[in-house]
DRENDO-798881 format. One record per residue (C-alpha): residue in one letter; x, y, z. Coordinates in nm, 2 decimals, padded with zeros to 4 digits, m for minus. Layout:
# residues N
('A',(X,Y,Z))
...
# end
This chain:
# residues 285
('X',(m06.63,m17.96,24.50))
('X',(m06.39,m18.08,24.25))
('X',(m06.59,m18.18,23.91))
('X',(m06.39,m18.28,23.57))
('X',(m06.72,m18.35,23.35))
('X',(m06.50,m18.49,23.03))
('X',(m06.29,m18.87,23.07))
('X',(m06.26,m19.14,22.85))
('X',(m06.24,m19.55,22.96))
('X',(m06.14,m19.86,22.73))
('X',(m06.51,m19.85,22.60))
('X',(m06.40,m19.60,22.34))
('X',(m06.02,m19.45,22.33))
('X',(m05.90,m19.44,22.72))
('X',(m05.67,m19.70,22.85))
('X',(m05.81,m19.68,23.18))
('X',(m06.08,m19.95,23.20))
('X',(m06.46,m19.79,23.32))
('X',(m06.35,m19.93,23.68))
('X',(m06.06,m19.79,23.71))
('X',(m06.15,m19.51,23.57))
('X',(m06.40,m19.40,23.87))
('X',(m06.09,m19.55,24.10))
('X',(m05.84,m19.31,23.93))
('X',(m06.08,m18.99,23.95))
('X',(m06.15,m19.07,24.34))
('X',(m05.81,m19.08,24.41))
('X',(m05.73,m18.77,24.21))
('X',(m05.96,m18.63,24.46))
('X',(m06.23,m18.56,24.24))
('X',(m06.58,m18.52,24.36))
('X',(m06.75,m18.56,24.02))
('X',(m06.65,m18.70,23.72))
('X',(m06.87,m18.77,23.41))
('X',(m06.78,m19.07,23.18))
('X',(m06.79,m18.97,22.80))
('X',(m06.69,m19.23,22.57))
('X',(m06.71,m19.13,22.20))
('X',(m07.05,m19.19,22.05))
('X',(m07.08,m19.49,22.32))
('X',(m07.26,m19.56,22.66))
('X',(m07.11,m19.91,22.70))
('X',(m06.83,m19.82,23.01))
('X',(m07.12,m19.73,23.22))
('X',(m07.24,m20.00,23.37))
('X',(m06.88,m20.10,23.48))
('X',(m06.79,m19.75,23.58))
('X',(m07.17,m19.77,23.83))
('X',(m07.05,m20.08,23.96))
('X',(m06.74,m19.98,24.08))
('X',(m06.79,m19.66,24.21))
('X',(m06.66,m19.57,24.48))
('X',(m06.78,m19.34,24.82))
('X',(m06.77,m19.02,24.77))
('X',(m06.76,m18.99,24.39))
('X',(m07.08,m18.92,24.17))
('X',(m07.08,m19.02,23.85))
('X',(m07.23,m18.81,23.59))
('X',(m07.35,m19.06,23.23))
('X',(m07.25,m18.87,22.91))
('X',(m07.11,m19.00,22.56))
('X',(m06.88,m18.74,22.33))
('X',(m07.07,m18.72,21.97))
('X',(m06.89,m18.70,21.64))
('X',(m07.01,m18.42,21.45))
('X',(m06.95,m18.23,21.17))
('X',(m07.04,m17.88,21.07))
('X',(m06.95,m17.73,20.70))
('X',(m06.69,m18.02,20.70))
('X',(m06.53,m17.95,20.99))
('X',(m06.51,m18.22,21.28))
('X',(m06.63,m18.10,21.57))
('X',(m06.75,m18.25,21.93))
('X',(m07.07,m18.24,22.15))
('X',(m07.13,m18.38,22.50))
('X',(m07.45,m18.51,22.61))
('X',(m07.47,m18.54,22.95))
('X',(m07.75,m18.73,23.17))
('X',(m07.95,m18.82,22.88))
('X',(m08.20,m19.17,22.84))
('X',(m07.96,m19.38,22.65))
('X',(m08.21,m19.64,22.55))
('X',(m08.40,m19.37,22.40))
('X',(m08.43,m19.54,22.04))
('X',(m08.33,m19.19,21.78))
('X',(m08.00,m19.08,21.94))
('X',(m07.92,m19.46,22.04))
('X',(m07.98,m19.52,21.67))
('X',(m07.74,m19.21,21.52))
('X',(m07.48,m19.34,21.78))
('X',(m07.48,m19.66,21.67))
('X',(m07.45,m19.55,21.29))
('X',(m07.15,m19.36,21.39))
('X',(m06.95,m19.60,21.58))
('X',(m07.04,m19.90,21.27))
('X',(m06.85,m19.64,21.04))
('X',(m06.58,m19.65,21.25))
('X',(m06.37,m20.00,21.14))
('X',(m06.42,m19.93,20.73))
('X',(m06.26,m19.58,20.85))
('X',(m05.97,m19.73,21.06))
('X',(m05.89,m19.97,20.76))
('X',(m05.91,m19.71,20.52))
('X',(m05.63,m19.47,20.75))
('X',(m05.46,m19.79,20.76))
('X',(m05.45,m19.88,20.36))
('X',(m05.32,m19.50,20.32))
('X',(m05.05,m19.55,20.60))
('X',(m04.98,m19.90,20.41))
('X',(m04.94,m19.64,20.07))
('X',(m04.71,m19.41,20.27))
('X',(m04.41,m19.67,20.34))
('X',(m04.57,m19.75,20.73))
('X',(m04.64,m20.13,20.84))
('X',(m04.95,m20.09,21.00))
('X',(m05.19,m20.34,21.03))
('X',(m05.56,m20.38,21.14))
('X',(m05.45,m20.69,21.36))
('X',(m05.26,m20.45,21.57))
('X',(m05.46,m20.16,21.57))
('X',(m05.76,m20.42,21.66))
('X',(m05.53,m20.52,21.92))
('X',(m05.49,m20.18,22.10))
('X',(m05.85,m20.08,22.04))
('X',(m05.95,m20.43,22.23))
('X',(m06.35,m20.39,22.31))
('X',(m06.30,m20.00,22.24))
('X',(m06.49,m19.82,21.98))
('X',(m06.18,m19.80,21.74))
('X',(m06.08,m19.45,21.63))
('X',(m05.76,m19.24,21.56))
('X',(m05.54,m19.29,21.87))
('X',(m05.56,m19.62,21.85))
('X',(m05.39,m19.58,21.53))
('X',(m05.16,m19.31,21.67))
('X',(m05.07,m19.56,21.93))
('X',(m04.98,m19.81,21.68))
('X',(m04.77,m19.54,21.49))
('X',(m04.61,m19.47,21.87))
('X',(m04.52,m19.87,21.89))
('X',(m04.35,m19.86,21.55))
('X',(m04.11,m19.58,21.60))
('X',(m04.31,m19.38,21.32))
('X',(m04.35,m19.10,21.57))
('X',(m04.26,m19.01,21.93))
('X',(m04.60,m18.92,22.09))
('X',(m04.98,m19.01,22.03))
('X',(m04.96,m18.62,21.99))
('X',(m04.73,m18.67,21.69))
('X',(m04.95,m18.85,21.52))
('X',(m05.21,m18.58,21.55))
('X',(m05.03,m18.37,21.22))
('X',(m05.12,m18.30,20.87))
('X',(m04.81,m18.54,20.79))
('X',(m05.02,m18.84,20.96))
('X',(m05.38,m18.85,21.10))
('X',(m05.52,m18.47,21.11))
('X',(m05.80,m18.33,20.99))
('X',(m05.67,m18.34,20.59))
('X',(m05.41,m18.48,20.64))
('X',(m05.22,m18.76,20.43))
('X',(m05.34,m19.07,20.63))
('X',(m05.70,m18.91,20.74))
('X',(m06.03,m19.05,20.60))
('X',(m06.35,m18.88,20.74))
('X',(m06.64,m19.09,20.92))
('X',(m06.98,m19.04,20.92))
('X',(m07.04,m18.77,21.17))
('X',(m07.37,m18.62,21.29))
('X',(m07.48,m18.30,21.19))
('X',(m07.46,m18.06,21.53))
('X',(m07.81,m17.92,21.46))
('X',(m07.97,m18.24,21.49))
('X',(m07.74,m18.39,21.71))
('X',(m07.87,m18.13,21.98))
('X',(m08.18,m18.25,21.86))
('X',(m08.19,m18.58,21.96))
('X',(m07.98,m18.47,22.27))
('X',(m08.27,m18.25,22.39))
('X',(m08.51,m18.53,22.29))
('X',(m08.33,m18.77,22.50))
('X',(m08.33,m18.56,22.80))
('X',(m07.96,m18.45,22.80))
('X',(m07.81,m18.13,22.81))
('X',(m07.55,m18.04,22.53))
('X',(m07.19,m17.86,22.56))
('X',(m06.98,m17.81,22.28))
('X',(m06.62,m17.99,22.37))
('X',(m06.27,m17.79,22.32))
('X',(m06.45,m17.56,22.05))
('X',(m06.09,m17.36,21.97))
('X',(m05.87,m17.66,21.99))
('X',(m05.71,m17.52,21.67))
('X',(m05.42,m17.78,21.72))
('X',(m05.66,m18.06,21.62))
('X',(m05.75,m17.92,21.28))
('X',(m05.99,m17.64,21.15))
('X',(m06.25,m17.48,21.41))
('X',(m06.62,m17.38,21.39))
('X',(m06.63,m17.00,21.35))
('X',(m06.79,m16.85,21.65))
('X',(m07.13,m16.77,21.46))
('X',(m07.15,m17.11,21.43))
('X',(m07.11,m17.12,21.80))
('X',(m07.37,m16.82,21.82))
('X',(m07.63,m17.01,21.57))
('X',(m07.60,m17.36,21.80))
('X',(m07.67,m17.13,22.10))
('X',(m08.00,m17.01,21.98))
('X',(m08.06,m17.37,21.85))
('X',(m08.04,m17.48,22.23))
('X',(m07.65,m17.57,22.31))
('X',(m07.67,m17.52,22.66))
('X',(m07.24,m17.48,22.74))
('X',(m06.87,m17.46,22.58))
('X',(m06.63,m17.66,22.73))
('X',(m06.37,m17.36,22.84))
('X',(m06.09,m17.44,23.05))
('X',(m05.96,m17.71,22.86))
('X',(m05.55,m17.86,22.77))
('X',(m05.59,m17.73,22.36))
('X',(m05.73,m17.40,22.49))
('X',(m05.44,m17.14,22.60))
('X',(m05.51,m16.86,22.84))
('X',(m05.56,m16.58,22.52))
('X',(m05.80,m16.87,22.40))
('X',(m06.01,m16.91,22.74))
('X',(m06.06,m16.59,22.82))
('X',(m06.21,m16.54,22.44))
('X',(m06.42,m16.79,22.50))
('X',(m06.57,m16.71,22.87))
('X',(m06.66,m16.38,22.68))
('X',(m06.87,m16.53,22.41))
('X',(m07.06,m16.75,22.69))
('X',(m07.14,m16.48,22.87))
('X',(m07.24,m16.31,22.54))
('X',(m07.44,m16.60,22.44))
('X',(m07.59,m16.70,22.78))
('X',(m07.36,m17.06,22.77))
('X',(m07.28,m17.24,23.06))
('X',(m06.89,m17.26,23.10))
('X',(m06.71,m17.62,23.19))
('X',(m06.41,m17.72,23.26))
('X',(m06.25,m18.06,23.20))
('X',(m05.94,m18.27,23.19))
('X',(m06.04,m18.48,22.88))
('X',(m05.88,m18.76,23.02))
('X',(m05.74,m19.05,22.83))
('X',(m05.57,m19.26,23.05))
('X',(m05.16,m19.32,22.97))
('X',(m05.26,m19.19,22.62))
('X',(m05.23,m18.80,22.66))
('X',(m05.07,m18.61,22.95))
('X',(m05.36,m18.49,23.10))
('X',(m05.47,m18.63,23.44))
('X',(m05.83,m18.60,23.64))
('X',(m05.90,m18.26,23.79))
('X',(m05.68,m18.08,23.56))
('X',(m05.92,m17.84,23.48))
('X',(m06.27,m17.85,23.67))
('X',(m06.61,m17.70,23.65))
('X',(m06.77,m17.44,23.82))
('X',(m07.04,m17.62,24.09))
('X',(m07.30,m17.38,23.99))
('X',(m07.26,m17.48,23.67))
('X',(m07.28,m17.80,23.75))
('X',(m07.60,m17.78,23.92))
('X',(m07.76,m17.63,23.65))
('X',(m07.68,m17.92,23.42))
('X',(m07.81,m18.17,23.66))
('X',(m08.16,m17.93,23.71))
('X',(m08.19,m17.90,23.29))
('X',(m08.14,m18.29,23.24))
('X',(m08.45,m18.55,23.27))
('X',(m08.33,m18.83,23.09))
('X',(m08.12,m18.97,23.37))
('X',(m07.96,m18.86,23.67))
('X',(m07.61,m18.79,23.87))
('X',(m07.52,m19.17,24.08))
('X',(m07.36,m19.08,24.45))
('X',(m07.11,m19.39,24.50))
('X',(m07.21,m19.61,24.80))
('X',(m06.87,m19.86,24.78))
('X',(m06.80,m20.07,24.46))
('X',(m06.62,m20.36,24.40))
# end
C-alpha cells in the first residue's frame, strides 16, 4: 500500500481543488491519502464526492499552533468535525487569518512592494487565506523567484520583516480537543528548521506524555541526518512514525507519494480514532 497522510486542496492553500485532489493522488498511484487543509474541514465533502476506486480517503485538518512562540503544526486525523470545542478553536483561528494577511500586506506596502488584498483575495479564492497566498502574489510580481523565496527572514518567515503572527492554538490543548473529538494527533515536519525556529525535543518528549500519538518523519524539510534523529526519538518516546508529501498542488515541488507511511502505522491510526472513519472510494464523479 502506498499512503501519503498530509495534502492540501483550494479549501485552504493547495491549488489543486478537493476533486482533483483525490484524482491527482489515484493517479500518483496512491492508495491512501488523507486531506488536511489548515485549521479547515470544508474540501471534504468535495474530495468524498469524487473519490475515486481504489483510493481511501482519510478526513484530517493541519492546526496552527504555537508553543513558547514558536509556530508549530498538528494533524488531526479521523476526528468528529461537528464536534462543537475543536470546531469552535478552528474557526477562531481561521477568522484571524484575513486581519493577519492585511497586516503582512500593509508591511510589504511599508517595504517598497505593491501588494494588494484584492490580489491576494484573488489567489486565495474560497481558500482559508494564509502565507503562500501572499508568497504567490510576491512570485506574480517579480519580488521573488519561488513561493520558497518568499519563505525568508527578508519577506514572510517566522520574524521576519513582513511576518505578523495569528492566533494559534496552544499544542497542549489542541491535543486536547483532538483526543476529545476522536482524532489521533501527529506533530507535522517537527525539524523543518528552514521554516523558522523549532520546538526543542523535550517539548516533543512533554507532548508525548500529554498523548501526541506520532511525528511526521519522512518529510521534504527533513534531510536524511534530520530523519534518522527523529525515528530515534519515536522509538524513544513510543510515537508513531509518518510519512508524507505535504502536497500543495503547483505551489511547492512536492508531488503525492513522495514520501509515504508505514501501513502498520497506518492501521494503528485508524484502530486509535473514533470520531470518524477511513472512506474506500466506490467511483465519483
Amino acid at each position: 500500500m502506498r499512503i501519503d497522510l498530509h495534502t492540501h486542496s483550494t479549501a485552504s492553500d493547495g491549488t489543486d481543488s478537493p476533486a482533483d485532489l483525490v484524482r491527482v493522488a489515484a493517479a500518483a498511484g496512491l492508495d491512501v491519502v488523507a486531506l488536511t487543509d489548515h485549521d479547515t474541514t470544508r474540501g471534504h465533502a468535495e474530495a468524498l464526492a469524487a473519490l475515486p476506486p481504489g483510493l481511501t480517503l482519510v478526513t484530517g485538518a493541519e492546526l496552527s499552533c504555537r508553543y513558547d512562540g514558536i509556530s508549530m503544526h498538528m494533524l488531526a486525523y479521523l476526528f468528529d468535525p461537528g464536534e462543537p470545542a475543536l470546531l469552535a478553536e478552528r474557526e477562531l483561528v481561521r477568522d484571524d487569518r484575513v486581519p493577519r494577511a492585511q497586516g503582512m500586506i500593509a508591511k510589504l506596502n511599508g517595504l517598497g512592494v505593491p501588494v494588494t488584498w484584492e490580489q491576494v483575495a484573488r489567489i486565495a479564492g474560497d481558500g482559508s487565506v494564509g502565507r503562500p497566498h501572499i508568497a504567490t502574489a510576491l512570485v506574480e510580481l517579480g519580488v521573488v523567484e519561488t513561493v520558497n523565496d518568499a519563505f525568508t527572514r527578508e519577506w514572510l518567515a517566522d520574524g521576519g520583516r513582513a511576518h505578523m503572527t495569528k492566533h494559534e492554538t496552544d499544542p497542549f490543548e489542541a491535543l486536547r480537543l483532538i483526543k476529545g473529538a476522536g482524532g489521533v494527533a501527529v506533530f507535522a515536519h517537527p525539524a523543518a528548521s528552514k521554516r523558522g525556529r523549532t520546538v526543542p525535543e523535550s517539548a516533543i518528549a512533554d507532548l508525548a506524555e500529554a498523548g501526541l500519538d506520532g511525528i511526521e518523519v519522512d518529510h521534504m524539510d527533513h534531510d536524511p541526518d534530520t530523519r534518522a534523529r527523529l525515528r530515534g526519538l519515536a522509538k524513544e518516546l513510543g510515537l508513531l512514525v509518518t510519512g508524507s508529501s505535504d502536497y500543495h498542488g503547483s505551489r511547492k515541488s512536492c508531488v503525492p507519494g513522495e514520501y509515504t507511511t508505514d501501513p502498520e502505522v497506518y492501521g494503528e491510526i485508524t484502530r486509535r480514532a473514533t470520531g470518524a472513519f477511513p472512506v474506500p472510494g466506490a467511483g465519483g464523479a
